[in-house]
C-alpha positions as CSV (number, residue, x, y, z in Angstrom):
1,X,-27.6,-29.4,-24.3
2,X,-27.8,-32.0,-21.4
3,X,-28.0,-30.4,-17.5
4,X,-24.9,-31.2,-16.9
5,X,-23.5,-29.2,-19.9
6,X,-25.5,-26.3,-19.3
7,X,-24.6,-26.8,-15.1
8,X,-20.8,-26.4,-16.1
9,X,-21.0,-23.6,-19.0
10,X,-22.9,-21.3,-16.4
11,X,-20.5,-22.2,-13.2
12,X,-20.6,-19.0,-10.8
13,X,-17.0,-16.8,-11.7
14,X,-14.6,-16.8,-8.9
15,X,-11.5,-14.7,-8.3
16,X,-7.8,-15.9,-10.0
17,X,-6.2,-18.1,-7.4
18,X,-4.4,-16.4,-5.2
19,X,-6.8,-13.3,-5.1
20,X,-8.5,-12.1,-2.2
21,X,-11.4,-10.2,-2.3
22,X,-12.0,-7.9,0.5
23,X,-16.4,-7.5,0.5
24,X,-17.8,-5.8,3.8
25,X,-18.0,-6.3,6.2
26,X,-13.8,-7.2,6.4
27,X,-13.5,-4.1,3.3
28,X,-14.5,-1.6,6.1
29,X,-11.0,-3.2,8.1
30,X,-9.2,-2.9,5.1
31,X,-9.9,0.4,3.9
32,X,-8.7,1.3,7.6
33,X,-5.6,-0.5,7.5
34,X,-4.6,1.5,4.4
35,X,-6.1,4.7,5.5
36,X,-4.2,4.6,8.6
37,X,-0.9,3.7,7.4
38,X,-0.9,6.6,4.5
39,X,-2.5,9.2,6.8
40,X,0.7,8.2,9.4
41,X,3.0,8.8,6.4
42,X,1.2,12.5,5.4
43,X,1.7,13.3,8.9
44,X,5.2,13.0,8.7
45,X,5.5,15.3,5.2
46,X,5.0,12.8,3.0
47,X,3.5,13.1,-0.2
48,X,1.3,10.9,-2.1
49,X,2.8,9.3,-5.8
50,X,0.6,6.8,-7.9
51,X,2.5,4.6,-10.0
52,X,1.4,2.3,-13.0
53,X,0.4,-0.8,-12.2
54,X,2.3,-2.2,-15.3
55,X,6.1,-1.0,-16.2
56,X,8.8,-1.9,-18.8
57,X,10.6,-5.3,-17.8
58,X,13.6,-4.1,-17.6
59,X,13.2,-1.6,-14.9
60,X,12.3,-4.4,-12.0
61,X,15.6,-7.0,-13.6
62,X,17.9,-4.2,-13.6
63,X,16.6,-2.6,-10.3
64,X,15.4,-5.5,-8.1
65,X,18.0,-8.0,-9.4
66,X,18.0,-10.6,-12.1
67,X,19.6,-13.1,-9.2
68,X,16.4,-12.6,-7.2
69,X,13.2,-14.9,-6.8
70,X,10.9,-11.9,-7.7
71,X,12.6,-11.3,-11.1
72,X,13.6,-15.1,-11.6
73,X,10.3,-16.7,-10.4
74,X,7.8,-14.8,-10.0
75,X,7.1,-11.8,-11.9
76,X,3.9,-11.4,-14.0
77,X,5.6,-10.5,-17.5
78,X,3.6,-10.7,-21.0
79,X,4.5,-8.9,-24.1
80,X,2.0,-6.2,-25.3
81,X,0.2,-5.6,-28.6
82,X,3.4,-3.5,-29.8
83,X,5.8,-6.7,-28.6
84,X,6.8,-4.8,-25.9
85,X,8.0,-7.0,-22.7
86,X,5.8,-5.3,-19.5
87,X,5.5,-6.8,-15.7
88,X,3.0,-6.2,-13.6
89,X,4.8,-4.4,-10.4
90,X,6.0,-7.0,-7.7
91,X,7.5,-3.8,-5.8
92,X,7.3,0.0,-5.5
93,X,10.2,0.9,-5.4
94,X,12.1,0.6,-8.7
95,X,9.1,2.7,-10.2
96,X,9.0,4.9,-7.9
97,X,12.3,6.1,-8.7
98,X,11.8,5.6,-12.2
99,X,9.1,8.6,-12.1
100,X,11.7,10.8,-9.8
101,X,14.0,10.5,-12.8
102,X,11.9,10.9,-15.2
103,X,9.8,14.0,-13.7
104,X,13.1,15.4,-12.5
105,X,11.8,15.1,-8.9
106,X,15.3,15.1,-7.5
107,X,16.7,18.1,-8.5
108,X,14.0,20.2,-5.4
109,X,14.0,20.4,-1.7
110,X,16.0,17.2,-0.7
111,X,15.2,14.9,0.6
112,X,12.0,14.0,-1.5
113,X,9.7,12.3,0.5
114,X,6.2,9.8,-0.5
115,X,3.8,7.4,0.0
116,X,2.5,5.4,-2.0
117,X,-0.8,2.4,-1.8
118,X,-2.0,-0.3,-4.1
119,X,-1.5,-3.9,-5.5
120,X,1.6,-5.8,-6.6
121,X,1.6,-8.7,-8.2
122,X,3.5,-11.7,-7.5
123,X,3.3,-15.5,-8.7
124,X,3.3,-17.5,-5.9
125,X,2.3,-20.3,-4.1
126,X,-0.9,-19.0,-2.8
127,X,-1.9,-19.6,1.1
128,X,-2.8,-17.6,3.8
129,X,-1.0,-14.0,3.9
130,X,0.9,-14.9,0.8
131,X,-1.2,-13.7,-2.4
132,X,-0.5,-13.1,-5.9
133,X,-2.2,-9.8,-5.7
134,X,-0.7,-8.0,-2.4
135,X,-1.8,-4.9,-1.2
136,X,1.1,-2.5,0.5
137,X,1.5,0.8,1.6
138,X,4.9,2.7,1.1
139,X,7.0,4.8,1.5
140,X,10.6,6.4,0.0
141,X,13.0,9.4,1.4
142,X,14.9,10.0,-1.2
143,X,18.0,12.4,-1.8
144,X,19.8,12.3,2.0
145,X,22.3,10.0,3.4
146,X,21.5,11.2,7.6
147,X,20.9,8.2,9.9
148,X,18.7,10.4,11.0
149,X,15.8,9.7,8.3
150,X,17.1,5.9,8.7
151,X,15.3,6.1,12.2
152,X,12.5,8.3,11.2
153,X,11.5,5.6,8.1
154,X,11.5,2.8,11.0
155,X,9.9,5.1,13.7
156,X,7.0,5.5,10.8
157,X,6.7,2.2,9.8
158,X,6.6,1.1,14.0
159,X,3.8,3.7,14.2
160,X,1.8,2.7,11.4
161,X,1.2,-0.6,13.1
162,X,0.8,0.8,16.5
163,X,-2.0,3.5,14.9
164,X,-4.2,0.6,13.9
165,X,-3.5,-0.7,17.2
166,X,-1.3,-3.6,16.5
167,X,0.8,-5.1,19.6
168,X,2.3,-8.6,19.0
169,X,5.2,-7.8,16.4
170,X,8.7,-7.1,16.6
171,X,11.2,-5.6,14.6
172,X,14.5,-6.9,13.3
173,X,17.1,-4.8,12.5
174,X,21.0,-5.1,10.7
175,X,22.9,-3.5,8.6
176,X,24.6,-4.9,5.1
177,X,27.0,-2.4,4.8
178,X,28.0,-0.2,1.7
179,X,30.4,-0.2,-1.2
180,X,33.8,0.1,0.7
181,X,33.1,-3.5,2.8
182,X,30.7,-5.4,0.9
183,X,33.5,-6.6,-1.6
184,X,35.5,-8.0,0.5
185,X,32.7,-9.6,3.1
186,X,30.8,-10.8,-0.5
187,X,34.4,-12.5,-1.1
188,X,34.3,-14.2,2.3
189,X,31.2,-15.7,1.8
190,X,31.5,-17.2,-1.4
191,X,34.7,-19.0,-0.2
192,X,32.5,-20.5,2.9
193,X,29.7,-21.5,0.0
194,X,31.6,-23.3,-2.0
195,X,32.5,-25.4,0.4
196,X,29.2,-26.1,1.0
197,X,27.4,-29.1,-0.9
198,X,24.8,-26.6,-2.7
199,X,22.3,-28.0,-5.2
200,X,23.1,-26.6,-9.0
201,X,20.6,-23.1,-8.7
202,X,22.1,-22.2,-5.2
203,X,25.7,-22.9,-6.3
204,X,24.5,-19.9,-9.1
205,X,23.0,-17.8,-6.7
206,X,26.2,-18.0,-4.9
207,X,28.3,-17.1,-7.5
208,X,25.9,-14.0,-8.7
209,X,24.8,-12.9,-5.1
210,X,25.6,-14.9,-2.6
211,X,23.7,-12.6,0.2
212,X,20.8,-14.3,-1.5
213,X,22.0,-17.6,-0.4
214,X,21.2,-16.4,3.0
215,X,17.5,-15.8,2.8
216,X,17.0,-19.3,1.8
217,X,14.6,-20.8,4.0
218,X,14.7,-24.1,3.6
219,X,16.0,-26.1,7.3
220,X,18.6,-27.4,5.6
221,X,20.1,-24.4,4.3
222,X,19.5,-23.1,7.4
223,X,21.6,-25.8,9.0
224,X,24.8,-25.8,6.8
225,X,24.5,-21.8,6.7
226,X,25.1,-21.6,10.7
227,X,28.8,-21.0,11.0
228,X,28.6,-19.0,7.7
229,X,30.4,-15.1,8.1
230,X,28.1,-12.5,9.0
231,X,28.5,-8.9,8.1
232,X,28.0,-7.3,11.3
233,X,31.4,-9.0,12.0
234,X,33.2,-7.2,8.7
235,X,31.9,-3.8,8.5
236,X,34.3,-1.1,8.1
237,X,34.3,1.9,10.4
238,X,32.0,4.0,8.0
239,X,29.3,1.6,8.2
240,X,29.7,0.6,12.1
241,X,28.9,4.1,12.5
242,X,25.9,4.8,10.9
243,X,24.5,1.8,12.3
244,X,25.2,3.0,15.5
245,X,24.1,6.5,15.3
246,X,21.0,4.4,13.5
247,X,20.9,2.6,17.1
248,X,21.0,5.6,18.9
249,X,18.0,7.1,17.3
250,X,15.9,4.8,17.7
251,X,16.6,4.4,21.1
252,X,15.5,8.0,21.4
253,X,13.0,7.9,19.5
254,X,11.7,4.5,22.0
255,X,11.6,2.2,19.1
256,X,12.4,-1.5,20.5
257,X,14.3,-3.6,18.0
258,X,16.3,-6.8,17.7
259,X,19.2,-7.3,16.2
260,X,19.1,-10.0,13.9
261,X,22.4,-10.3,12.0
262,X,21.4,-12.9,9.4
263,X,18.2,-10.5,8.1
264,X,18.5,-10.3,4.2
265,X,15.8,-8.8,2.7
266,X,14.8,-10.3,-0.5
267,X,15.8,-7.8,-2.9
268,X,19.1,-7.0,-4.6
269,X,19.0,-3.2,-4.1
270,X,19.6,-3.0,-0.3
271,X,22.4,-1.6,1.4
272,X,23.4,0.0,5.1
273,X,20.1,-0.6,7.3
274,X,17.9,-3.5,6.5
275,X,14.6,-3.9,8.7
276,X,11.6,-6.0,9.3
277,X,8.5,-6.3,11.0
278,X,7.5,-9.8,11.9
279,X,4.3,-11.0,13.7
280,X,5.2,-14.7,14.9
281,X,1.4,-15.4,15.2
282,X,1.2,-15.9,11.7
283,X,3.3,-18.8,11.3
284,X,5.3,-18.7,7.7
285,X,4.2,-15.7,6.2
286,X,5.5,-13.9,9.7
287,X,6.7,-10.6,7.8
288,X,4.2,-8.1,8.0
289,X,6.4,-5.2,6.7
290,X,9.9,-4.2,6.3
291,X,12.7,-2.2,4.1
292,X,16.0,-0.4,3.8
293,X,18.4,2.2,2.4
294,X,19.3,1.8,-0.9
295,X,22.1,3.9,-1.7
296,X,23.1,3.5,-5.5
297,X,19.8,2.4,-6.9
298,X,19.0,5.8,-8.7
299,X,22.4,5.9,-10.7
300,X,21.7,2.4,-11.6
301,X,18.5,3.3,-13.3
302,X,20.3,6.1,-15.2
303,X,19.4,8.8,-12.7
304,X,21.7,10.9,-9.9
305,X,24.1,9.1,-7.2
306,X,21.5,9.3,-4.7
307,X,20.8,7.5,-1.5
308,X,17.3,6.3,-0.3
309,X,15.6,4.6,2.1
310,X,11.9,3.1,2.7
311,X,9.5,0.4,3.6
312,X,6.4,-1.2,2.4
313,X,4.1,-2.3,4.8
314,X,1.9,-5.6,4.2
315,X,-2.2,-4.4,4.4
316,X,-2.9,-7.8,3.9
317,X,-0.8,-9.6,6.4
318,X,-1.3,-6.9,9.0
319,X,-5.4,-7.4,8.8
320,X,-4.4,-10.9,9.2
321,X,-2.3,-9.9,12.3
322,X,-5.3,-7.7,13.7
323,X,-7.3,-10.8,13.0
324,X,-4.9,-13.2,15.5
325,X,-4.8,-10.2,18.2
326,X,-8.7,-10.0,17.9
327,X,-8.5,-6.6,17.4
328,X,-11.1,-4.0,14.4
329,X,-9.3,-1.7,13.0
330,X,-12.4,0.7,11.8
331,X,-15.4,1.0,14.6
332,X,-18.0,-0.7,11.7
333,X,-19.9,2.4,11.4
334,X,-20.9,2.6,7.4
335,X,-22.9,5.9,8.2
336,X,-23.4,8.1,10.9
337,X,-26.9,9.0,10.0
338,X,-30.0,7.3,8.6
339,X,-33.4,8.3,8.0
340,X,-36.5,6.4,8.4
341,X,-39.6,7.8,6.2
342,X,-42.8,6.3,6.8
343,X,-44.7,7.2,4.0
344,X,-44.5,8.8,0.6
345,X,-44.9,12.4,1.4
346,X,-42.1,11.9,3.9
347,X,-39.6,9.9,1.7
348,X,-39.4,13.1,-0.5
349,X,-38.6,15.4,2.4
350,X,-36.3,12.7,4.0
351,X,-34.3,12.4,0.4
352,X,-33.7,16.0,0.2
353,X,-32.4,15.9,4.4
354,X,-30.0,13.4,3.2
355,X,-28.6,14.8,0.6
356,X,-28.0,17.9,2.3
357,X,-26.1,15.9,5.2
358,X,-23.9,14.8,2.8
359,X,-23.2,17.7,0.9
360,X,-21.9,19.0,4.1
361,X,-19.9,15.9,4.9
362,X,-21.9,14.1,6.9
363,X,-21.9,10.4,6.1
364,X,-25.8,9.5,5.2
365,X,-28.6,7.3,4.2
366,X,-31.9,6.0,4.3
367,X,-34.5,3.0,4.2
368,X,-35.8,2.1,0.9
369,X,-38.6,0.2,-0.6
370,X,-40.8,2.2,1.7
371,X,-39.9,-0.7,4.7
372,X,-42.4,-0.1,8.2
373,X,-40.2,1.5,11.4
374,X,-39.3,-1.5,12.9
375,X,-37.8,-2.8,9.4
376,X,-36.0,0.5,8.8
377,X,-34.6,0.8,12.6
378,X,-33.4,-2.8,11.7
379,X,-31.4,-1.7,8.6
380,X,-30.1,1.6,10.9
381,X,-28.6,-0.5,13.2
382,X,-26.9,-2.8,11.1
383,X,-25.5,0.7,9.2
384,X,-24.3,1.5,13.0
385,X,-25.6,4.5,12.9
386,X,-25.4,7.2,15.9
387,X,-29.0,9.0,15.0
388,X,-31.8,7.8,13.3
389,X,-34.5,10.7,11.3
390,X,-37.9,9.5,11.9
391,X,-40.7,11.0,9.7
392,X,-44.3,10.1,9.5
393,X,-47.7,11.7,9.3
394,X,-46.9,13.8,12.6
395,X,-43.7,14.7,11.6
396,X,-45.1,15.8,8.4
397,X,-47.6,18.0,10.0
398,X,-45.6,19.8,12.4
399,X,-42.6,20.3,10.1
400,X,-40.5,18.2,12.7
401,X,-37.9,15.2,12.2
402,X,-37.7,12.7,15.4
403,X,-34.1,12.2,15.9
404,X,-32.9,9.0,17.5
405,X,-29.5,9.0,19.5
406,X,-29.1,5.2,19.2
407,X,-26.6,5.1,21.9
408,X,-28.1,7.1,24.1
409,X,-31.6,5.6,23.6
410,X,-32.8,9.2,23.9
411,X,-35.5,10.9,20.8
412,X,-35.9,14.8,20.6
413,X,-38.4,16.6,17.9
414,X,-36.3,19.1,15.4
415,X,-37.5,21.6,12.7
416,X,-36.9,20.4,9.4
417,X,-35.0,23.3,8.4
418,X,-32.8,22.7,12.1
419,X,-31.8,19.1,11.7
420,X,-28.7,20.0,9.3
421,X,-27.1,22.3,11.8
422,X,-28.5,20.5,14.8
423,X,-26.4,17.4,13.7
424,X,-23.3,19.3,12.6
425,X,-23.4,19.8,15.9
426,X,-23.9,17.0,17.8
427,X,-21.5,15.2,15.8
428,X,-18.7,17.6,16.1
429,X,-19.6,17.8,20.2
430,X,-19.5,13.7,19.7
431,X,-16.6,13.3,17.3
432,X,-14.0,16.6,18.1
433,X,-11.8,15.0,15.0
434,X,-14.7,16.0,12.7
435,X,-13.9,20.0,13.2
């Protein structure tokens, strides 16, 4: 076998195209992104659903829409050893009222309320912010029709971003409007389309869901699409109302919005109050979160007649966001305690102090390879710890543990038998959320 043959059969693996990977120290920002926005959602009474990552074809075309790109373009679909047609989820929630129905989950305390995190898959054209694997976090209120929960679902979703302290986005709001106008608007716009010069797949789109047409993005569509009828301008009294009370919720609730009458969010299921969250910093891939009601999905999958409404939030895009604003989501701390053994004798003491932080839920850990102090204070610092446990012959003898405040730059001697409860302590007194 020549070099070069060898050089190319033993290349280094890399991800699938499209694929981030998220490796510390950026994983540490990650895992707070996601930890923030389902801990704002359990605050709120929502509880956590996990979903397969794979589901039956069929649920995503007849719940998202055969007429939309997801289903059309950009599903990840494969047939399984039994010549069964699976898709790898592009969205959360067509299975996540898939599992209501099938679990019964409707027939409680209404409405049913939960969050959800993970990846979706989507094939796209990869570039920054738009992968083929997409982490989200969602959520779905499920059972009420109150534009009431309307607000709440954007009131969460606006304090999701603001908790990992996001500040240069903006939210969009509109309405589509329900059963009793949509007809008659969905007529008017056809009429305008076809008198539109549409390329062959719009001219389809049109015909099948011509709302679609209007989340087309390229200028051009843009351009012949500006004079087109909007729905804000046809919506019967039923629907003018809820968006207002919508309105007026928010506006108690100090949510800023905008409205943007031409917002179509890219999946068939949506009705009344559409929303997004866009962070202009980020150039195309500006939508960092967003979602709806979707009053009638559940009796299309076979279940009740009941409304919805949720969101899914972009982890992804909103790290990227954090990125622009220059802002960490987590304060880089991997564990709050570290110990330092100088010698054999005290690496067996020091292992059995560590474990015993942690099996009282202290985050821990320790030097290894029997490294000298200055290595070891090296490796506590780069842990970002707040105390360091120094043991050495001394320590040994008089039963003690030097421990470090590293942010105070201050050292005190404690009994071996003390150190547990002395840091209990001094972490609870430093960090009140930990009690």
């Amino acid at each position: 076998m020549t070099d070069k043959a060898s050089d190319k059969k033993f290349k280094a693996l890399q991800a699938p195209k499209g694929v981030p990977d998220y490796v510390p120290p950026v994983s540490a920002e990650f895992r707070a992104v996601k930890e923030a926005f389902t801990r704002t959602a359990h605050n709120a009474g929502y509880e956590h659903i996990e979903l397969p990552v794979f589901e039956e074809t069929s649920l995503f075309a007849r719940g998202v829409g055969e007429s939309t790109d997801v289903v059309s373009k950009e599903m990840y679909t494969f047939a399984d050893r039994g010549g069964r047609s699976v898709t790898l989820r592009p969205e959360g929630t067509a299975g996540v009222m898939r599992s209501v129905i099938q679990h019964n989950l409707d027939r409680g305390q209404l409405p049913l309320k939960l969050v959800y995190n993970g990846p979706f898959f989507r094939y796209e054209r990869p570039q920054a912010g738009r992968y083929r694997q997409l982490q989200q976090v969602g959520i779905e209120a499920i059972g009420v029709d109150d534009p009431a929960l309307d607000a709440e679902v954007i009131a969460l979703a606006d304090r999701c971003f603001r908790s990992i302290g996001l500040k240069g986005y903006r939210l969009e709001l509109t309405t589509l409007g329900d059963n009793s106008d949509r007809p008659e608007y969905r007529s008017r716009l056809q009429e305008f389309l076809r008198t539109l010069p549409l390329d062959e797949e719009t001219r389809h789109r049109a015909e099948i869901n011509p709302l679609r047409v209007l989340d087309d993005k390229r200028p051009e569509m843009k351009e012949m699409l500006a004079d087109a009828p909007l729905m804000l301008d046809h919506l019967s009294e039923t629907s003018r109302a809820h968006f207002d009370a919508v309105r007026g919720y928010l506006d108690d609730l100090g949510v800023m919005y905008t409205i943007n009458p031409r917002l179509v969010r890219g999946l068939d299921y949506y009705t009344k109050t559409c929303f997004e969250f866009v962070h202009d910093d980020l150039g195309a891939q500006s939508g960092i979160g967003g979602g709806g009601r979707y009053d009638g999905l559940m009796a299309q999958l076979g279940g009740q007649d009941l409304s919805g409404i949720g969101f899914g939030l972009g982890v992804d895009r909103a790290l990227l966001a954090l990125q622009t604003e220059g802002i960490a989501a987590s304060n880089g701390r991997r564990v709050d305690v570290y110990g330092v053994p100088l010698g054999a004798d005290a690496k067996r003491t020091m292992v059995r102090i560590v474990d015993e932080l942690r099996a009282v839920g202290l985050s821990a850990d320790m030097s290894y390879g029997d490294r000298g102090l200055k290595g070891a204070m090296k490796g506590a610092n780069r842990a970002g710890a707040l105390y360091a446990l120094v043991m050495g012959e001394a320590e040994l003898e008089s039963g003690t543990v030097a421990v470090k405040d590293l942010t105070a730059h201050e050292q005190q001697d404690v009994a071996v038998d003390a150190v547990k409860q002395y840091l209990v302590e001094a972490l609870t007194q430093r960090c009140p959320e930990r009690g």
